[in-house]
Every structure is written in C-alpha cells, then in structure tokens.
C-alpha positions as CSV (number, residue, x, y, z in Angstrom):
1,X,-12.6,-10.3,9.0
2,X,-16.2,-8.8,9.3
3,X,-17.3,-10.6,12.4
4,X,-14.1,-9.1,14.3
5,X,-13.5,-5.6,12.4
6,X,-16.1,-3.8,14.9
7,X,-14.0,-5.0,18.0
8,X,-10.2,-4.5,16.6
9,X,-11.3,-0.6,15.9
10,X,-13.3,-0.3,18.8
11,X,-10.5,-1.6,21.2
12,X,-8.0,0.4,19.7
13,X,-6.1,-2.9,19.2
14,X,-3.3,-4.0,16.5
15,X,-4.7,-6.4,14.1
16,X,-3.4,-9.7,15.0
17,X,-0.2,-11.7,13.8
18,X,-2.7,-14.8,13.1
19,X,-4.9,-12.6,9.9
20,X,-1.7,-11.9,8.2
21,X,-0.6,-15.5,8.6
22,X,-4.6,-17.0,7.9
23,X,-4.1,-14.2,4.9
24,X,-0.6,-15.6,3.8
25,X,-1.9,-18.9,3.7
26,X,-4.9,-18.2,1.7
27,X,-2.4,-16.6,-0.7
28,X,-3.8,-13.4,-0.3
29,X,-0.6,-11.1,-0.4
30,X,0.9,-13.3,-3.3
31,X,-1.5,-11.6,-6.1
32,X,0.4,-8.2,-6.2
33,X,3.7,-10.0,-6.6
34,X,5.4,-10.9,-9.9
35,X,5.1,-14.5,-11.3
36,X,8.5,-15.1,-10.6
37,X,8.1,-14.0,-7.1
38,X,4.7,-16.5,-6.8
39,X,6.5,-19.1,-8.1
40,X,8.2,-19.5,-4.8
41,X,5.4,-20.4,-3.2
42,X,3.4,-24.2,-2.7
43,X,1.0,-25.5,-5.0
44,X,-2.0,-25.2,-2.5
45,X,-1.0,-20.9,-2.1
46,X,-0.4,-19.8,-5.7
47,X,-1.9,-21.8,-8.1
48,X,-0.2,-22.8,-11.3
49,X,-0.1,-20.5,-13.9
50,X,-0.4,-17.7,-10.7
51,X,-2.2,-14.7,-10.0
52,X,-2.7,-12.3,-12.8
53,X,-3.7,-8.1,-12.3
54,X,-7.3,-9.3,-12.4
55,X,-7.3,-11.9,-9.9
56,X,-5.9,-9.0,-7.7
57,X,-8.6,-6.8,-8.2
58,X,-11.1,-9.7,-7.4
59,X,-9.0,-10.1,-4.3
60,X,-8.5,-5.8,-2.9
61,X,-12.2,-5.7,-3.7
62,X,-13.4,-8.4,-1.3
63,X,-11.0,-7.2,1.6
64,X,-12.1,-3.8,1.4
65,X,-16.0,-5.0,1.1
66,X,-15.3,-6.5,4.5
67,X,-15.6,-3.0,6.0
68,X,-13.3,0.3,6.2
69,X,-11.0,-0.3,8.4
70,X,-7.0,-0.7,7.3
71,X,-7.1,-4.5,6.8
72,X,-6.5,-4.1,3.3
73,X,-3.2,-2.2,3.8
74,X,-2.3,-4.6,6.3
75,X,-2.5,-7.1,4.9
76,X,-1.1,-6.0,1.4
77,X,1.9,-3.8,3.1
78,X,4.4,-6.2,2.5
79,X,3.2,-6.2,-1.7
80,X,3.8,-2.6,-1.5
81,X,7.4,-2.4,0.1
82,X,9.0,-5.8,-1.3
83,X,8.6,-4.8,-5.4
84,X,11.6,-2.0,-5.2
85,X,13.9,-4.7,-3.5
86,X,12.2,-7.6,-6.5
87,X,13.2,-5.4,-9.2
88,X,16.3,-2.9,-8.3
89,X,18.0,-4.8,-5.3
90,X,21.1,-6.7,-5.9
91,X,21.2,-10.8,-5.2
92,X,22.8,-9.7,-1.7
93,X,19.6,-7.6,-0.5
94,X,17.1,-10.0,-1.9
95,X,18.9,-12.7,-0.2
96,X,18.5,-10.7,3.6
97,X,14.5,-10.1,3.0
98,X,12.5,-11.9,0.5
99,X,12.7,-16.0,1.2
100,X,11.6,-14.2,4.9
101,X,9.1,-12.3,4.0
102,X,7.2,-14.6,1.7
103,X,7.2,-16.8,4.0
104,X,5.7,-15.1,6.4
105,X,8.2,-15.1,8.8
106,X,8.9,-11.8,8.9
107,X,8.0,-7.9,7.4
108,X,8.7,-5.2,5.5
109,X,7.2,-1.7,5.3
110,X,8.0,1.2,2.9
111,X,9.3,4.5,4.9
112,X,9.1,7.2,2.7
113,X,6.6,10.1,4.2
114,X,8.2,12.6,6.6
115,X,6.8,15.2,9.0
116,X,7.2,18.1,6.2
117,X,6.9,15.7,3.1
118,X,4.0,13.6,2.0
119,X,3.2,14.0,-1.6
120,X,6.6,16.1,-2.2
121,X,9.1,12.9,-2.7
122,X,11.5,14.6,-4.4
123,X,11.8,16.6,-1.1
124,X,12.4,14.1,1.4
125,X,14.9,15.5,4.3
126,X,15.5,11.9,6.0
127,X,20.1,11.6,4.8
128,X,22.5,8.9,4.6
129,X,25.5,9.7,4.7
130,X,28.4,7.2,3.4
131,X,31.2,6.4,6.4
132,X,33.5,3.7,4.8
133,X,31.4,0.5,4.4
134,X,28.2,1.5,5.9
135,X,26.0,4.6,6.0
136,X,25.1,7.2,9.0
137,X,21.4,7.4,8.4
138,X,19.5,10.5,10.4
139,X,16.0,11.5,9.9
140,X,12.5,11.6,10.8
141,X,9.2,8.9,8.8
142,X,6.1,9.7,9.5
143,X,2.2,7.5,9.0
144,X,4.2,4.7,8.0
145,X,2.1,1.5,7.8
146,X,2.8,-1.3,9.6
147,X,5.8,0.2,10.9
148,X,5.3,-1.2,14.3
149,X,5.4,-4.9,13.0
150,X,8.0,-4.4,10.4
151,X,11.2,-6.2,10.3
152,X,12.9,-4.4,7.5
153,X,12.1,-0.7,6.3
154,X,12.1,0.1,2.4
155,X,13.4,3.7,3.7
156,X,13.8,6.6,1.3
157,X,16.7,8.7,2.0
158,X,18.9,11.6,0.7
159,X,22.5,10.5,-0.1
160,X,22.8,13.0,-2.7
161,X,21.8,17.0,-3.4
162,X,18.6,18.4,-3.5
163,X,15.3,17.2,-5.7
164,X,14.7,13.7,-7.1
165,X,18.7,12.8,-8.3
166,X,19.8,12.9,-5.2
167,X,16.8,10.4,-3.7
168,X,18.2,6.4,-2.7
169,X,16.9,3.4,-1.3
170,X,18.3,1.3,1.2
171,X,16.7,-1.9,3.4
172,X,16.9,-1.1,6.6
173,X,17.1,-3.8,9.9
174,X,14.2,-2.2,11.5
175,X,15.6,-3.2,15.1
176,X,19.0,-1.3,14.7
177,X,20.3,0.7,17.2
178,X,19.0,4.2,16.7
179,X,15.5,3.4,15.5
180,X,13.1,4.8,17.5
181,X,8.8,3.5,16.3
182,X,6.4,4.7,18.1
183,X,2.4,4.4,17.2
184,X,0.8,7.4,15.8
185,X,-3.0,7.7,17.0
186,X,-5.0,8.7,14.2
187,X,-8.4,9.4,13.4
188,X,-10.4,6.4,12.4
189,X,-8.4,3.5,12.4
190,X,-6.2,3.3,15.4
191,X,-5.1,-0.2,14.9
192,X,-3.1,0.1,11.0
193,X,-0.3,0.0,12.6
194,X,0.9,4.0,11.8
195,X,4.0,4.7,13.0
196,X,6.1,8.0,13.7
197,X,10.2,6.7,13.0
198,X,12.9,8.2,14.4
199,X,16.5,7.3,13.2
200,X,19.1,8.7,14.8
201,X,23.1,7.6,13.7
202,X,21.8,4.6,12.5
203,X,24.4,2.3,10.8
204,X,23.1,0.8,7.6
205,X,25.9,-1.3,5.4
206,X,26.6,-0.1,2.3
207,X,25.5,-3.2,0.8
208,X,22.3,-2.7,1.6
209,X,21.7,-0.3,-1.0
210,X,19.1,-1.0,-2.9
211,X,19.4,-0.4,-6.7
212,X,22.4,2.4,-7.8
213,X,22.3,5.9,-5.5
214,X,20.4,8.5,-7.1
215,X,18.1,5.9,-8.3
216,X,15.6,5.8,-5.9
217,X,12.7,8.3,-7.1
218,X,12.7,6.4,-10.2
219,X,12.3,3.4,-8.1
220,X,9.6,5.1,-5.5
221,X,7.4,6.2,-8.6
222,X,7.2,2.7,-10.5
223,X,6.3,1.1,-7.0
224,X,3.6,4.0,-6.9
225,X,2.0,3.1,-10.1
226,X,1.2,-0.6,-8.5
227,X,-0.1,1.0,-4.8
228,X,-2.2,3.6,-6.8
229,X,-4.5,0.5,-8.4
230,X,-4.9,-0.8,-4.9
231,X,-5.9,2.3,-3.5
232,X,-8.1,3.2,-6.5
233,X,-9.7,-0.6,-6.2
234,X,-10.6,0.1,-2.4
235,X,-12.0,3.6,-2.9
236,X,-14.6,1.5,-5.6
237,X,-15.8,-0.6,-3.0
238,X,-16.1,1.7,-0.3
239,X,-18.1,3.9,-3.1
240,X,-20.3,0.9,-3.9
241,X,-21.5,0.6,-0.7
242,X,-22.5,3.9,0.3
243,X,-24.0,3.8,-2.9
244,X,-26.0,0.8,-2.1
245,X,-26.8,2.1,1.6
246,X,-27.9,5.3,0.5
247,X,-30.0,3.5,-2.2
248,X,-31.8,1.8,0.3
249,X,-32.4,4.5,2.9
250,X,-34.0,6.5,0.2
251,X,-36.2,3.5,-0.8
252,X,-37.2,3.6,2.8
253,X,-37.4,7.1,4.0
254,X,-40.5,9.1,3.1
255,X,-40.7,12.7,2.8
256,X,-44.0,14.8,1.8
257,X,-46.0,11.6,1.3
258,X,-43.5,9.6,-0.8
259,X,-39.6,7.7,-1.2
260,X,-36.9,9.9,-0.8
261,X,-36.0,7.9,-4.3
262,X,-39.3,9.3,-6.0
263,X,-38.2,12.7,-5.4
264,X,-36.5,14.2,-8.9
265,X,-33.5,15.7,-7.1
266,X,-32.3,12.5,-5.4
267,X,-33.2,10.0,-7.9
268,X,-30.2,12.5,-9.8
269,X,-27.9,12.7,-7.0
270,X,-28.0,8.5,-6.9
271,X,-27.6,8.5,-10.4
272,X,-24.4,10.8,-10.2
273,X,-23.3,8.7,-7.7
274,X,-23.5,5.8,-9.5
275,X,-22.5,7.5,-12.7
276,X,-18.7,7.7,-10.9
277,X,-18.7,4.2,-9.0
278,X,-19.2,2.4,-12.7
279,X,-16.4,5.1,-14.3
280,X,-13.9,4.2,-11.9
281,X,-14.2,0.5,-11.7
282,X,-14.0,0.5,-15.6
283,X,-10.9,2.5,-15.2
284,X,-9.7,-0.1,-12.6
285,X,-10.4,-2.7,-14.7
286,X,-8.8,-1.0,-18.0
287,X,-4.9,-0.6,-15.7
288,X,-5.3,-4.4,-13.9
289,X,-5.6,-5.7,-18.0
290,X,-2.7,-3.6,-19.0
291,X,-0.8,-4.8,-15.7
292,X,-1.9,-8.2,-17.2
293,X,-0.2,-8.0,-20.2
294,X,2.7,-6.2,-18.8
295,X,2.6,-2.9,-20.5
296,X,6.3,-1.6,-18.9
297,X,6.2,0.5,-16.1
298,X,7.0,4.0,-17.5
299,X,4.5,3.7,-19.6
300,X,2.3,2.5,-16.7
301,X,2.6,6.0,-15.3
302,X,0.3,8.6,-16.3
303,X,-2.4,6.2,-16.3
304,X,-2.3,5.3,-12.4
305,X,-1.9,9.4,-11.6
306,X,-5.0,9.5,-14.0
307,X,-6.5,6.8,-11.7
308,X,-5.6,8.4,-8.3
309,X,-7.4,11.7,-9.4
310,X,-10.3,9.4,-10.0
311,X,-10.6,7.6,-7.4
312,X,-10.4,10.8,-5.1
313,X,-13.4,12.3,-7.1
314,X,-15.2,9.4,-6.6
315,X,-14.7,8.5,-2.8
C-alpha cells in the first residue's frame, strides 16, 4: 500500500479492484468475521483454528500504519456491512450475498447515514413501504463507503413509525432500477469511495428482509459495537505516529540554544500525548480480549461507546 498511497490520493483515483482482491487473498478481511463465517474459506486464507479479536487488531493496526488514507475502510467495508445479514438474515438472504462476497466476487456496503441524520439512527427518514410481495423503497444515503463498488447495500430504512421501533433492514441489489450513486468529493481522501445514494421507487422483495421489521436498530447498534474497535484501533495508530514524528522534530529542532525536547513545557505536552496513545491501546486491547472470549453483544455495548469517546480524545 505505502509505495502507491501518495499517488491514489494525489490523483483523486478509486483504489483499485486488484488491493481488495491481493487483500482477500492474504486473508485480510476474514479477521473481523465470525469462525463460522472463516471456516468457509481455504486452508492457505484462514488458518485453522481462524482469526481471533487479537489477530484483528494486529491486522487494522498495520493497514492504518501504512498511512491515512481510507484503505482501511476499504478494505474492511465488506466486515462492516456483511455481520447484520451473518447473524439476523434468514437462509434466503445469506444465500443471495455471502458465498459472493467472501469470495470476493462481489460487495456489500452498509447505507445507513442520510443528509439530515448521521449519529441520530433512530431518526433515519429513508421508507419502505410494503406493496404485496415486495417493498417501495424512497429515500436519500449519504458518505456511504464504498458505495460506488458495492453490489448489495445493508440499507437502513423506515417501515414503521417514528424512533428506533420503527427502524428495518433490508439487502438491497445495488443496480436496481431507481438507484441513483454518485461520488461525494470530500476533503482528504477523495478516492474512499463516498457516495451520495438516491433511491427513488425502488422495488426491493419482501424476502429480502433482513431479520423481523422493527428489528433493525437493534441490529445497527450490535454491528456498531464491532466497527467502533476498528475505528478506535486506527485512531491509535495514526496517534502513534504523530506521536513519534513530533518526538523527533523536537529532538531536532532547537530553540534558545537547546531541543525543543529539553524545554519543560514540551517534554509535558509529549508526555500527555503519550499518556493517551498507551490509554487507548490498552483499552483496545481490553474489548479485542473480551470479543475473544465472546462476551454477548449487549453486554459488548457500553464498552465500545466508552471506546469511541476515547479514541476521539486521543486522535
């Protein structure tokens, strides 16, 4: 990745096909799935016995030490939107998507964010309506990852009333008819693969619910315990380093006859910085054991929000 990163962002271009396939086949991707979900794969991807929580982390944090750019969630999309469909979807909806995707042979990305909505699930506007065997889906996604590559959307959608009860999840063919992507530029890193989604009268079969209707917050929020480790895992890195490149510009900058580092007031500020880099990795570490020996997901809860908040302190 490091040798090319500079060019991809510089360029404005997608990432190519061939690092998700090179990453597939290094069995990158696999760690964040379940065992079961490994077991699918060959001998030479997932070893046997498979990835555990910690072999993840190992993993997230050498992808985001290759340099800040959205590798990391482009590569680890499909781990992100393929876990509701795992653990809620019927035999039906796992049968459309997952032999596919872990195969590489085709994506998935998780639609949930709206123009009006980010953090506010429960407030999502995006409806689907049911009309005998299928359902009319209208709506708007917005900054959805990968969205541009993606086969199939994990799309959040309103079948019911207002707030969280009335949230569901369907898989969505992400070449229907009414589905309009279109790349979103954004500030840094023009080549993730944001998208801006437009669904208008889309027919979705009714079969492709997944899980029961009205059960899709609950679903959202047990796959946002999982995506809040690899965000938090990412921010460590990207904390290490400008740690370590601020270490050594102080070592090497002199001011009033001396280090930048000799000076009191920056020999604290590294410390403090430090101080929060070792915090959150040991909090990083603490969730990938429990992940490890599968502590259930509601109880899984407070401890990635606690994560989240300090990971944003830290990066």
């Amino acid at each position: 990745i490091q040798p090319y990163l500079e060019g991809w962002l510089d360029r404005g271009e997608v990432y190519p096909a061939s690092l998700h396939l090179r990453a597939l086949a290094a069995g990158v991707p696999t760690a964040g799935l379940s065992r079961d979900v490994q077991s699918r794969y060959p001998a030479e991807i997932v070893p046997e016995g498979g990835f555990d929580a910690f072999h993840e982390l190992i993993m997230l944090d050498e992808i985001a030490a290759s340099g800040p750019g959205g590798q990391l969630g482009q590569m680890g999309i499909n781990s992100m939107a393929l876990p509701p469909v795992l653990f809620a979807g019927s035999k039906q909806v796992q049968d459309m998507v997952v032999e596919d995707v872990i195969a590489g042979r085709k994506n998935i990305s998780l639609a949930i964010s709206e123009p009006s909505v980010g953090s506010d699930v429960a407030s999502i506007r995006a409806t689907a309506v049911r009309d005998g065997d299928f359902y009319l889906v209208n709506g708007q996604k917005k900054w959805i990852t990968g969205g541009h590559m993606a086969d199939f959307l994990t799309l959040a959608v309103r079948t019911g009333g207002a707030g969280a009860k009335g949230i569901s999840l369907l898989l969505v063919d992400n070449k229907s008819a009414g589905i309009d992507v279109r790349k979103m530029p954004t500030q840094f890193d023009t080549c993730h693969g944001t998208t801006f989604i437009t669904l208008d009268n889309v027919k979705v079969p009714a079969g492709n619910l997944i899980g029961e209707e009205g059960k899709g917050f609950k679903y959202l929020m047990i796959n946002f315990n999982h995506e809040r480790l690899v965000i938090a895992v990412a921010a460590c890195r990207f904390s290490r380093t400008c740690y370590a490149e601020s270490l050594k510009y102080a070592v090497r900058r002199k001011t009033f006859g001396k280090a930048l580092a000799e000076h009191q007031m920056i020999r604290w500020k590294l410390a403090e910085m430090l101080r929060l880099v070792e915090a959150l990795q040991d909090s990083n570490e603490r969730v990938a054991f429990q992940y490890k020996e599968a502590v259930p997901d509601e109880r899984m809860g407070s401890q990635c929000a606690l994560l989240k908040v300090m990971a944003s302190k830290t990066f």
